[in-house]
N, C-alpha and C positions, 0 to 999 in steps of 0.2 A: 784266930785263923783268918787270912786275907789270901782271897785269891787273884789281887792285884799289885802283888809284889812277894815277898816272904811269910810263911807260916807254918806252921806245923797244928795238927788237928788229930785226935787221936778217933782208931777205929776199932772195933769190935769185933776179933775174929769168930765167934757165933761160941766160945768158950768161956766166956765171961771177961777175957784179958783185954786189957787193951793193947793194939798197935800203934805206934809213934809213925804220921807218916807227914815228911816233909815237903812242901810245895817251894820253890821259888823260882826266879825270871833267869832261863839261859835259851842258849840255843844249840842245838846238836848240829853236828857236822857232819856225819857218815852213818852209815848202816842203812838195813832197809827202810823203808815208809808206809804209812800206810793213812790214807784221809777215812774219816766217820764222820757221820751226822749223831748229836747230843741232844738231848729234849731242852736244856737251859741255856739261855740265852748268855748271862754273866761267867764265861767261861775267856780266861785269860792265858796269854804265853807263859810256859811255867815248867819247872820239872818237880814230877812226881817222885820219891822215894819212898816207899812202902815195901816192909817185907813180903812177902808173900807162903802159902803154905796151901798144900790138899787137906780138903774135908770134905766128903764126897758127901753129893755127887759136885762140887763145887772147888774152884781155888779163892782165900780168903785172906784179907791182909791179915796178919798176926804176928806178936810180939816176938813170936820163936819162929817164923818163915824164914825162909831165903833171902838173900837182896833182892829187889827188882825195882829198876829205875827207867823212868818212862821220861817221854819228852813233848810235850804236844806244842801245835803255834797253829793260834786262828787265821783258817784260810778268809772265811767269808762264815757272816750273819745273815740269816734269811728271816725273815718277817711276817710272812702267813703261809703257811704256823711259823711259832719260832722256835728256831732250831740255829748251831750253830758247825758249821764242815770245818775239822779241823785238820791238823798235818800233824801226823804221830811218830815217832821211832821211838819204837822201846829199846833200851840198853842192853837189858839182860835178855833171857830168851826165856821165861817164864810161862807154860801153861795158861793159855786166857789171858795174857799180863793185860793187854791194850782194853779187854773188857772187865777186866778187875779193877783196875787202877779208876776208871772211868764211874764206875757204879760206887765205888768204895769214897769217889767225891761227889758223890750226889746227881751225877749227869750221863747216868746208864747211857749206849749205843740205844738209836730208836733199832727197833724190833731184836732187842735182843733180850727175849722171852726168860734165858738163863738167870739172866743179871738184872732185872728189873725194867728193862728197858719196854718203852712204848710199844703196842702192837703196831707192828706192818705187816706187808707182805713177804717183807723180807730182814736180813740185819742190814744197815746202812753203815757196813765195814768192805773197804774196796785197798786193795795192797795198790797199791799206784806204780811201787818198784823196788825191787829185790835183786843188791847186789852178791854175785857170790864168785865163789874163786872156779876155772874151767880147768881140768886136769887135761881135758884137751886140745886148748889154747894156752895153757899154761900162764893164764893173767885171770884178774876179773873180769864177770860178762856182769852187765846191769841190765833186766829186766824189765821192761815198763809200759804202763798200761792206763791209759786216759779216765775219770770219774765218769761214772754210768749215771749220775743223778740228774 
């Protein structure tokens, strides 16, 4: 498993099974966004594909899950502490995907107490922009909202 180009690494939906979940280097074009802060430092451009599935109180990758395909690209590395702000559009529209996906490669959201992530004071997950369709403009409106960190 490399997460500086292609791999696939399997994960454990808390069943005993494994899930097949594939990483490699693309780049997304459309849908909404969303930037986080990660606790690891060696976190690369890449798409996530991992099934996804409910096991409460929890969503978990798993063999027998849904699709769910995630996209991230490193915005910026920060150095004390290290952490790294990425640029996310998930695909699918999964339950927790963007905190699933993240935890399920070993680099939980800092303060996301759910998923394993570092204590803060808060989650270091911020929607930056969310396009969607206006029934009364009759086109899409896009959304957008500068990084709080």
């Amino acid at each position: 498993q490399s997460r500086h180009g292609e791999g696939v690494g399997d994960q454990d939906g808390g069943d005993g099974e494994s899930a097949n979940m594939h990483y490699s280097r693309r780049r997304a074009n459309s849908g909404p966004s969303f930037e986080g802060t990660v606790e690891e430092e060696d976190v690369w451009d890449y798409v996530v594909s991992a099934p996804m599935k409910e096991k409460r109180p929890h969503q978990v990758v798993a063999v027998d899950g849904k699709p769910a395909v995630t996209y991230f690209q490193v915005v910026e590395r920060l150095e004390n502490p290290t952490r790294t702000v990425l640029k996310v559009r998930p695909i699918t529209g999964r339950t927790h995907q963007i905190r699933v996906h993240c935890a399920a490669m070993g680099t939980p959201i800092v303060g996301d107490k759910e998923y394993g992530g570092l204590q803060w004071d808060r989650m270091m997950l911020h929607s930056q922009s969310c396009r969607l369709y206006s029934p009364l403009k009759k086109t899409d409106v896009t959304i957008t909202s500068s990084r709080p960190l």
